[in-house]
N, C-alpha and C positions, 0 to 999 in steps of 0.2 A: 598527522594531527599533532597539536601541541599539548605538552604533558598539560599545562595548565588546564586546559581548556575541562568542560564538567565532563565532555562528551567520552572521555577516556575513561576506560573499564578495569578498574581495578580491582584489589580485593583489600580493606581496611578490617583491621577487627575493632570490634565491638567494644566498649571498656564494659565492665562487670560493674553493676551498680552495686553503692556502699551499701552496707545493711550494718543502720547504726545500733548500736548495745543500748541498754537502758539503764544508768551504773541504779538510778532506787525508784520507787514508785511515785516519790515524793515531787521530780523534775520533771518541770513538764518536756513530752516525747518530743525529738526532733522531725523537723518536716520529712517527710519521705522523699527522695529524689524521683522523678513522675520514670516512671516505666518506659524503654521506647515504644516508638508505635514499632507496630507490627510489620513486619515486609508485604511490598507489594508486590504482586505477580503480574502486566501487562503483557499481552499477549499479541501478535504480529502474525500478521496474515497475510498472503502473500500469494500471489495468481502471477502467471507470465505465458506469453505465446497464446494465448485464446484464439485467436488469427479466425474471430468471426463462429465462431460453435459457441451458441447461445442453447439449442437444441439439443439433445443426446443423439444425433444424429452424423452421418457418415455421410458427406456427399459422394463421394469416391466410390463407394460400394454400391448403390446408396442403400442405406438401410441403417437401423438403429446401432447406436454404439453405447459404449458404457464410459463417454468422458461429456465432458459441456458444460456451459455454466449452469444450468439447473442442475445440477447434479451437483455444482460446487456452492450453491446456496443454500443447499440443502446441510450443507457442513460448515458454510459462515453462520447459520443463524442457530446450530447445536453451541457453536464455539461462544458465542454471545450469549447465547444461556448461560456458559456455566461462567463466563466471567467479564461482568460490566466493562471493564480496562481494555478493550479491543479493539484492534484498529486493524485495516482491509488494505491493501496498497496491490497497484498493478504494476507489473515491471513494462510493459510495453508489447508492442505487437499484435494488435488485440483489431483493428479498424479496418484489415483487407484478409484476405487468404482464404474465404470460400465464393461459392456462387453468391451466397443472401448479401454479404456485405459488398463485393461488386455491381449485384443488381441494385441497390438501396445507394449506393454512391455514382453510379452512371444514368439511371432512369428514373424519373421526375415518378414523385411521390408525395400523397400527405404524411404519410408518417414520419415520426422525429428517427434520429438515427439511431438504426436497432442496438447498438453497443453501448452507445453512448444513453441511453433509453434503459438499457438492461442495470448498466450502474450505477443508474442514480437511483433505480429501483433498488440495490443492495446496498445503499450509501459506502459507496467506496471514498476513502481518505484521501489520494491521490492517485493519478495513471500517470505515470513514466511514460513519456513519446520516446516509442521505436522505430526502425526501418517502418514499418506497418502503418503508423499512422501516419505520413510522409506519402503513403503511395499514389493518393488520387490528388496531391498538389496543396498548396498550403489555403487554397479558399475551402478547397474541402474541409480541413482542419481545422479551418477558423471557423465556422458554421457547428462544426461538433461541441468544440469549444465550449461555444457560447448558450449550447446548450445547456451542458453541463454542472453539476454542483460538487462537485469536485475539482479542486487545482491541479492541472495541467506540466509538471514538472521536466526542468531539461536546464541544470545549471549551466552547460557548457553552450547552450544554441542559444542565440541571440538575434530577435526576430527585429527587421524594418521596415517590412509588410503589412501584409493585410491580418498579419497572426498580431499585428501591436505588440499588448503587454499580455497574451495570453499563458506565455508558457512564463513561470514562475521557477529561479530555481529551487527554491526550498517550501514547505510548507512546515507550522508548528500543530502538533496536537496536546490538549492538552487535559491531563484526567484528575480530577477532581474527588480528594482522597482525605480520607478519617472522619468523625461523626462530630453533628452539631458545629459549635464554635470552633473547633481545633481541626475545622477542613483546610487542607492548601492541596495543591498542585503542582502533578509531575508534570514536567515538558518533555516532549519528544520532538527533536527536531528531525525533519524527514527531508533526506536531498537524493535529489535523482540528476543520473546521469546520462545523455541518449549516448548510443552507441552507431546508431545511424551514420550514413555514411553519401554527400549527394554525389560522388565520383559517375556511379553508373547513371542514374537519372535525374539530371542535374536541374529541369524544369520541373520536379516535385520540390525546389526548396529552394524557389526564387524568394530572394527578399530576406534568405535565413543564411548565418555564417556558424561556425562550429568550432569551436576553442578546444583545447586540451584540456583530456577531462582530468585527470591529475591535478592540473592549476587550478581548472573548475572547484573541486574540490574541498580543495586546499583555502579559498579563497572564501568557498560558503561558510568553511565550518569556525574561519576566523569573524562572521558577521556573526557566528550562532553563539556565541562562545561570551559566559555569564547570562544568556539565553532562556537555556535547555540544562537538561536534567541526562540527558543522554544523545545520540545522533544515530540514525540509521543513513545507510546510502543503499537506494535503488537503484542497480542498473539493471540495461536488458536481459543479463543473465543469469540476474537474481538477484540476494539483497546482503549488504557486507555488514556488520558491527565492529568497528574498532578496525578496519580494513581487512577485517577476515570476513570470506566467505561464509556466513552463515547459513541460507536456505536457497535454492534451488528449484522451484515451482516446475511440477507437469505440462506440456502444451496440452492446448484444445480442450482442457479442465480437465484433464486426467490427474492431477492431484492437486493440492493444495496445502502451501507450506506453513507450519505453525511456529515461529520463535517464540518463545517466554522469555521474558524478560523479569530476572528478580530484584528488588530495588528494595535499598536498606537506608535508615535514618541514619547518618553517622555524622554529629558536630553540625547539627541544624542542615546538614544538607544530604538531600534525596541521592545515595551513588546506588550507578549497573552492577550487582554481586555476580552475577550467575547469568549464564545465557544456556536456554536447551533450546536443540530443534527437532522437531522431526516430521514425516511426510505423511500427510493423509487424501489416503487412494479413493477414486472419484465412483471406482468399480462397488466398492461398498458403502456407497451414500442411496437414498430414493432421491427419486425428481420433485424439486420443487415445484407444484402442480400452481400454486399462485405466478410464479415466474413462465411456466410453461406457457399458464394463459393468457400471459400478457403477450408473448414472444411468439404465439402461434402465425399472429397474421402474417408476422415476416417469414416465417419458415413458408408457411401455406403460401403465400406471396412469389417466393423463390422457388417453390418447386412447380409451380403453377409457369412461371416462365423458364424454367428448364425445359419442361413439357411439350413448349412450343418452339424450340428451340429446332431448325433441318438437323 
């Protein structure tokens, strides 16, 4: 990245406001220099591998587990209590790799697509296309898509299909900060990168080509640049700040990664101070029992045709 750009993470200090003397009673007092505002903390949240466990459920065993998305919204909607600034991001792999989303992608159904259905139920920011969401071919893809309310991220694939202009490489978020008249707004820019690969199945990604994601990169964060207030890059393996690995998400919602992001006023502009991360385990969350119910019929659905399965 280049130094100029906002997106670089540095550390500036602060100047010490003046504190004028008063030489007699007599003069009137000088204006007071205004206070800065206050540091913000934005908070990043982050999912990878879900690979279809929407359920706390184990197909494999089968029997109940202790990872899922209901279990990880149960810890996106704690996080969002304690702090308005929050933003949700999937790194990818989330659209094949149990029975329920095989059956829901091969057998005609009224129901919308259970993953894609699941996250627009937790307003998620963006989903990173990985290997995963690639696997049932790019009409599949486009159909989930366009469900969808969230943007569909992959700076380096570049669709002339049927996926058009679905996959975006960047998206901005943006948080709307300090009271009354004196609000403005941080940007975040968000760029994801797939890590997908069409070598082995080369008819899941007719119509799509795949650039180097380093150039990818390199290339967003010059369109973002006097933008944003900061950059995140998602990839399928998790999510960088400043090209460092930051967080690292659980599959199949066994955790959920939380960056904080601390942001100081320094010289009219919003800088990244501080970055902490750390992981929160899926084992000690409850099920979201409103998620559950929405997500039952597909579960019930999928074990209903395991069932009948020779």
């Amino acid at each position: 990245m280049q130094k100029s750009c906002k997106q670089l993470l540095r550390l500036a200090a602060l100047a010490l406001a003046v504190i004028w003397c008063l030489p007699t009673i007599t003069q009137a007092a000088p204006k007071q220099p205004a206070a800065p505002p206050a540091p913000v903390k934005v908070t990043v949240l982050a999912t990878a591998g879900l690979n279809g466990h929407i359920i706390n459920w184990d197909y494999n065993l089968p029997g109940s587990a202790d990872f899922g998305l209901v279990k990880i919204s149960s810890l996106v909607k704690k996080e969002r209590q304690g702090n308005p600034y929050t933003l949700l991001v999937d790194a990818g792999n989330t659209l094949s790799g149990t029975p329920l989303t095989r059956y829901f992608a091969t057998e005609p159904s009224k129901l919308p697509i259970p993953m894609i259905a699941m996250y627009n139920y937790l307003d998620y920011d963006a989903l990173v296309l990985g290997e995963g969401e690639f696997a049932y071919g790019p009409d599949y893809l486009s159909k989930a898509l366009a469900a969808a309310k969230f943007p569909a991220l992959a700076a380096n694939v570049h669709s002339s299909g049927s996926l058009g202009s679905a996959i975006k490489p960047y998206t901005i978020k943006e948080f709307e900060v300090g009271k009354d008249k004196k609000k403005e707004k941080i940007r975040i820019g968000i760029i994801g990168v797939s890590a997908a690969s069409p070598d082995s199945t080369p008819q899941n990604y007719t119509g799509l080509k795949f650039s180097d994601q380093t150039a990818a990169i390199n290339a967003t964060v010059k369109k973002l640049n006097n933008k944003v207030d900061a950059v995140i890059i998602v990839k399928n393996n998790g999510l960088e700040v400043n090209g460092v690995m930051a967080a690292s998400p659980g599959k199949f919602g066994s955790s959920l990664s939380r960056t904080e992001l601390t942001f100081e006023k320094i010289n009219k502009k919003w800088m990244l101070k501080q970055t902490e991360t750390t992981s929160i385990y899926a084992v000690v969350a409850p099920v979201d029992k409103a998620m559950a119910d929405a997500a039952w019929p597909y579960h019930d659905a999928t074990l209903q045709h395991i069932s009948k399965r020779p």
